[in-house]
N, C-alpha and C positions, 0 to 999 in steps of 0.2 A: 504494500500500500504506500501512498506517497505519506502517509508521517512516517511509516518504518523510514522511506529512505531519505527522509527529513531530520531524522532523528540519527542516523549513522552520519550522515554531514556536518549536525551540530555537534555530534562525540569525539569526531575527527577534526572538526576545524574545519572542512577542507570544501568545499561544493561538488557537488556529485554530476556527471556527462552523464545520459544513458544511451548507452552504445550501439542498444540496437532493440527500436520497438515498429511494430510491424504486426499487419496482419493481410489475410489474404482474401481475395476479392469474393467469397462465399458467406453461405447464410449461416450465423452465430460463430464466427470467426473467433471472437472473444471466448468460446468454453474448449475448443484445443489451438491453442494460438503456433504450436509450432507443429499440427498433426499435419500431413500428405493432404490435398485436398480430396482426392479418391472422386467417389460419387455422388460429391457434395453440390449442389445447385450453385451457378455465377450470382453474388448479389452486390450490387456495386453499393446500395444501400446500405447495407449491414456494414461493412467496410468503412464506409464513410461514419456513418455514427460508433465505430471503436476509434476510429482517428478523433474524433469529436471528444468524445470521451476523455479521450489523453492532453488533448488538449486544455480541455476545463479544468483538469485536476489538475496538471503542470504545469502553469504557469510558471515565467519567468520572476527569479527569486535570487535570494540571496544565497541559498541551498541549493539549487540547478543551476547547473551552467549550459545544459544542452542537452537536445535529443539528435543521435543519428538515425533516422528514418529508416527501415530495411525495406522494400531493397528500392532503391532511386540509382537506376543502370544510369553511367557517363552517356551513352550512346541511346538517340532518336527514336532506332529501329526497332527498340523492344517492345514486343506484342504486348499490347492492352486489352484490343478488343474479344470480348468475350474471354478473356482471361482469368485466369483463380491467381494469377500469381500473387505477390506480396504486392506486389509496385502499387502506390496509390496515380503512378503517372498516368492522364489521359483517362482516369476515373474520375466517379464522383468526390475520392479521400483527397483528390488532389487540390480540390475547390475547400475545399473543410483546410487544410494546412496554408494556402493561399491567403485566407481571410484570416488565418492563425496570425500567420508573420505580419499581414499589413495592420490588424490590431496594436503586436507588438511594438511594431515599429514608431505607429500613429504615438503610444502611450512613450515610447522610449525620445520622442522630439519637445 
């Protein structure tokens, strides 16, 4: 939960990066976040509201220093459409983190 990992930053001193949050483009992505997607239905929705999720709870802090997104490919070509992968690129997750940073950014001027 984020006071656990609030509460390891404040014992440590130190602010916490989280290295790698992510989920994949299927329905209740959130109850096995790192399972195979198998024969699980495309839902860009679902997707989109655990990026949501992370978002509201995470806020930028004195205790967070950052999230690495899983998986945000260097390169264009990587398949989205109708996709289960992780990427929220060219999904609906991607508009939920889009508004995430321009928030930040708007509060951080």
């Amino acid at each position: 939960t984020a006071e656990k990992a609030q509460a390891i930053s404040e014992k440590f001193d130190r602010p916490l990066m989280f290295t790698e949050i992510g989920f994949r483009s299927i329905q209740s992505p959130w109850k096995h976040p790192h399972a195979e997607a198998g024969g699980a239905a495309v839902s860009e929705e679902d997707q989109a509201l655990a990026y949501q999720a992370v978002c509201e709870v995470l806020q930028p802090s004195d205790w967070m220093n950052g999230i690495f997104w899983w998986k945000w490919p260097s390169y264009t070509q990587y398949p989205t459409e109708e996709s289960k992968s992780f990427t929220p690129m060219g999904k609906q997750a991607q508009e939920v983190l889009a508004d995430w940073f321009q928030k930040n950014l708007e509060a951080a001027q």
